[in-house]
C-alpha positions in Angstrom: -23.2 8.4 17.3 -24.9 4.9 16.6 -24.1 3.0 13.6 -24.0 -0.2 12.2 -21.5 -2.1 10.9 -21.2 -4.6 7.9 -18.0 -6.4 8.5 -15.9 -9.1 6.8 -15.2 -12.0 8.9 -12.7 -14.9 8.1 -11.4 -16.9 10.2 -8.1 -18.1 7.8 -7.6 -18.1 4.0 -9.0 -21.8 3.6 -12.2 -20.1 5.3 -15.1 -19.0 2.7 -15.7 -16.1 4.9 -19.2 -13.5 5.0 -20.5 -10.2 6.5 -21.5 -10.1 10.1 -23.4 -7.3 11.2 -23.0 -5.0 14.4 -24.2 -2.6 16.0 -22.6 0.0 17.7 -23.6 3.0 20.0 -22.0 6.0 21.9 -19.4 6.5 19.4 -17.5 9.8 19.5 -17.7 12.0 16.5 -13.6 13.2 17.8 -12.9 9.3 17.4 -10.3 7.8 14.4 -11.9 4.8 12.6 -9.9 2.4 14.0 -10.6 3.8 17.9 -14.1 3.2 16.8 -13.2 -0.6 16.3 -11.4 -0.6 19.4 -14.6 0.2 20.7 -16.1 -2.5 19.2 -13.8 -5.3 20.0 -13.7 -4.3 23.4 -17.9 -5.0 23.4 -17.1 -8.2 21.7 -14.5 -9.5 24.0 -16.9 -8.3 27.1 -19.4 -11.1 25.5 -16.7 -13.7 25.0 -16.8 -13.1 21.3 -13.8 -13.0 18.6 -12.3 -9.4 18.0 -12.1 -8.1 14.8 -8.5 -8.7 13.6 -7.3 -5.6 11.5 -3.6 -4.4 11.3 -2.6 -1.5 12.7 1.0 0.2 13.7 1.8 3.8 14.2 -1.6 5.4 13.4 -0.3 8.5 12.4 -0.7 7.8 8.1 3.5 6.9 8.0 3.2 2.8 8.5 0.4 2.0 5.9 -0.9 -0.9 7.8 -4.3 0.4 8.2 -5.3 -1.6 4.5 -9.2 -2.0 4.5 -12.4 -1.1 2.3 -14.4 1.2 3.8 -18.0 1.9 2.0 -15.7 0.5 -1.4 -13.4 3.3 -1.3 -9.5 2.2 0.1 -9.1 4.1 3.3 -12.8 5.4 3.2 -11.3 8.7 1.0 -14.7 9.1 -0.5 -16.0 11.2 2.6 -15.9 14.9 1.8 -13.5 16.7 2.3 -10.9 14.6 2.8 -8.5 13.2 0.4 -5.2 11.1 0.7 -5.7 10.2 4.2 -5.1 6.7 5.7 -7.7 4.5 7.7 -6.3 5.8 11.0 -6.4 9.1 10.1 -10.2 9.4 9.1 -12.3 10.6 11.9 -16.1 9.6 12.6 -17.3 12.9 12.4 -17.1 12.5 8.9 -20.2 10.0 9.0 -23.4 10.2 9.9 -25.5 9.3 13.0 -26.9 5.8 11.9 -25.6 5.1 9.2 -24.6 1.6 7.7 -20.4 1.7 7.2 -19.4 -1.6 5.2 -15.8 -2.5 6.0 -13.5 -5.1 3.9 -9.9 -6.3 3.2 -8.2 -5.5 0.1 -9.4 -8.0 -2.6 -6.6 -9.2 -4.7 -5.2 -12.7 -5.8 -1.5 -11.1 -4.8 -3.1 -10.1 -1.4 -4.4 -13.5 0.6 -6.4 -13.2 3.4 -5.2 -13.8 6.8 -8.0 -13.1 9.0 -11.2 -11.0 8.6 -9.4 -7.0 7.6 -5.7 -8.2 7.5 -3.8 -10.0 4.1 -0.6 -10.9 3.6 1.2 -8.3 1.8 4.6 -10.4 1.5 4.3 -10.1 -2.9 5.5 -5.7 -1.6 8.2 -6.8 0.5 9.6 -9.7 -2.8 9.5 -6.8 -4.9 11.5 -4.2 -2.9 14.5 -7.1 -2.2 14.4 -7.7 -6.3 16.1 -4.3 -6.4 15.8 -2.3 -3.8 19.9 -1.6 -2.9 22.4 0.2 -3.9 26.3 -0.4 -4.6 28.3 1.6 -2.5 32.3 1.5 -1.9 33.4 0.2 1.4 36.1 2.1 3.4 36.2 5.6 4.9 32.8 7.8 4.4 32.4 10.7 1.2 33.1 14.1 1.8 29.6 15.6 2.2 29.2 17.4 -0.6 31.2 14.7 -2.9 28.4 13.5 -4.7 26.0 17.2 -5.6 22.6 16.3 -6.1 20.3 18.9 -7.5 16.9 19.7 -5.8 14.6 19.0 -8.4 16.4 15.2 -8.8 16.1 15.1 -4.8 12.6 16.2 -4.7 11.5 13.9 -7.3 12.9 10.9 -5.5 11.7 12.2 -2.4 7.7 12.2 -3.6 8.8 8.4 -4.9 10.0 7.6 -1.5 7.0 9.1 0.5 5.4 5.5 -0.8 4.3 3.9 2.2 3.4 0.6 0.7 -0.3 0.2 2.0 -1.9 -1.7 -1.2 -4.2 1.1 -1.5 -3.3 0.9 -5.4 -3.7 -2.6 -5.7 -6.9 -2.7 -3.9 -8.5 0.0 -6.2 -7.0 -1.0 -9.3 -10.0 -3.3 -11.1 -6.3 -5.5 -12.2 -5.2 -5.7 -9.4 -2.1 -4.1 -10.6 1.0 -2.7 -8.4 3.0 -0.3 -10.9 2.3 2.5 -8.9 4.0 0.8 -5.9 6.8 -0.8 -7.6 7.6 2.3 -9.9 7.5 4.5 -6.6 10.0 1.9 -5.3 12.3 1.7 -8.7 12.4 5.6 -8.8 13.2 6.8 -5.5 16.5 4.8 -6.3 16.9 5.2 -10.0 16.7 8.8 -10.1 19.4 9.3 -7.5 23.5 9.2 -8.7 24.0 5.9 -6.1 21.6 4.5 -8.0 22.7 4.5 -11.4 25.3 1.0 -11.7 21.8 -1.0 -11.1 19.4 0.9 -12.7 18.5 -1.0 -15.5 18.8 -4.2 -14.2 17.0 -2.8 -10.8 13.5 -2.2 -13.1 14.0 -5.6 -14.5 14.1 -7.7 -11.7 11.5 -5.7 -10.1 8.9 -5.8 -12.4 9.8 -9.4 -13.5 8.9 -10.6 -9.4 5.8 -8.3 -9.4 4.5 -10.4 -12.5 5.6 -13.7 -10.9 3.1 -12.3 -7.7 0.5 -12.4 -10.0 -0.3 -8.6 -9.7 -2.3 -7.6 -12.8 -1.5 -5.8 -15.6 -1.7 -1.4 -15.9 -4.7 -0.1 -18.4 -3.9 3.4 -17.0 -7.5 3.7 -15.3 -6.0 6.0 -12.9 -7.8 4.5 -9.4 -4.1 3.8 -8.1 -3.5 7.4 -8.0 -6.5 8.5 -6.9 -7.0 6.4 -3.7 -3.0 6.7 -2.6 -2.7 8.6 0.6 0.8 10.2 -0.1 -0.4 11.1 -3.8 2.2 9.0 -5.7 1.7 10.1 -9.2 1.6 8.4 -12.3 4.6 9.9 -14.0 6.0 7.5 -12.1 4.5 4.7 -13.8 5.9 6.5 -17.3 8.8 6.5 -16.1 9.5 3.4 -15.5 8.3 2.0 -18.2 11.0 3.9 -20.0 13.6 2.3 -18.2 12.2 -1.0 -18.7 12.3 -0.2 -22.4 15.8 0.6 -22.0 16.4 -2.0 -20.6 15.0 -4.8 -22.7 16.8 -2.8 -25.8 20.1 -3.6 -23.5 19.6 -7.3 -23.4 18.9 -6.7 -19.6 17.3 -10.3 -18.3 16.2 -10.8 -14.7 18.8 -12.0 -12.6 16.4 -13.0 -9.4 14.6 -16.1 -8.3 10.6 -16.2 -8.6 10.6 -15.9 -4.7 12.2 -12.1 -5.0 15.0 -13.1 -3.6 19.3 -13.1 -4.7 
């Protein structure tokens, strides 16, 4: 395959940054997206030119790393027939032979720049220490089947927890907003018995350091769910916002710095 490639370069976030163009040949339609800009960099080193920096970790779809625009779409999920899929795990045989494939970082105000494809994704990480823990009793462990859990509470905090925090939402939101993150992150926990003593307070803190990071606001548009590779759903999103409702009826009031932290 021969393409050509419209790609964001920026050398830091002071840098105003633009589109350079490449073009790439003998590129195997059995090749991941990302092996295809291995490809690339490995040309552009051979000429004593910058790589492309883009992150990258397990590429397998568990890490979430892979967070860039591809043709506009988060991930590239807009080539038939796949859905839900990660960066890594889209394959080149789902383009065509000479076509133009524009390729960008997330764009949000919460989500900085670092270098050309990767941004900082810190504003996740401040969220999940607001109130991501549990109280648990110190001494000798539970008898296994002390604390029953039912399968339907399990499962639901199971598809919660599948979350791999790749900005995907953010990045397709037109707010820039992170609910769908941070309610997968507040229900995984809150629907679970050990996470019941902080519930309330857990939603409050969280939400209260996601608006301090300057996410936007939810409109229910629906994008966030659509583009999110391990289909996180919006009841989540409900569902929170009940227990922030609960909360505030409580007298519940943040009990975290602005930088997410105890």
């Amino acid at each position: 395959m021969n393409l050509t490639l419209k790609i964001w370069r920026q050398k830091n976030g002071n840098d105003s940054g633009q589109f350079v163009t490449y073009p790439i040949s003998d590129v195997s339609a059995d090749s991941s997206f990302l092996e295809m800009l291995d490809l690339l960099n490995e040309g552009l080193m051979d000429k004593g030119e910058e790589p492309v920096a883009f992150d990258h970790d397990c590429r397998e779809g568990i890490c979430g790393m892979c967070s860039m625009m591809i043709n506009g779409v988060a991930h590239g999920q807009d080539r038939e027939p796949v859905k839900q899929i990660t960066a890594c795990q889209l394959h080149m045989r789902h383009f065509k032979d000479g076509e133009t494939i524009t390729i960008e970082p997330w764009r949000a105000t919460a989500f900085p720049v670092l270098r050309d494809l990767i941004v900082d994704r810190t504003p996740f990480d401040h969220i999940i220490q607001a109130g991501g823990f549990i109280s648990v009793g110190t001494g000798s462990p539970p008898d296994a089947n002390s604390l029953p859990i039912s399968k339907p509470v399990a499962d639901y905090s199971m598809d919660a927890a599948a979350c791999i925090g790749c900005g995907a939402c953010v990045a397709a939101c037109p707010n820039a907003s992170a609910m769908l993150f941070t309610s997968a992150k507040v229900a995984h926990l809150n629907s679970l018995p050990q996470g019941q003593p902080e519930r309330y307070q857990r939603v409050v803190n969280m939400v209260s350091v996601m608006d301090h990071e300057m996410f936007g606001s939810c409109t229910n548009i629906g994008e966030c769910a659509a583009v999110c590779p391990k289909e996180i759903s919006l009841d989540f999103i409900a569902d929170m916002n009940r227990d922030l409702m609960m909360a505030t009826f409580k007298g519940i009031t943040p009990t975290v710095s602005l930088n997410g932290k105890k």
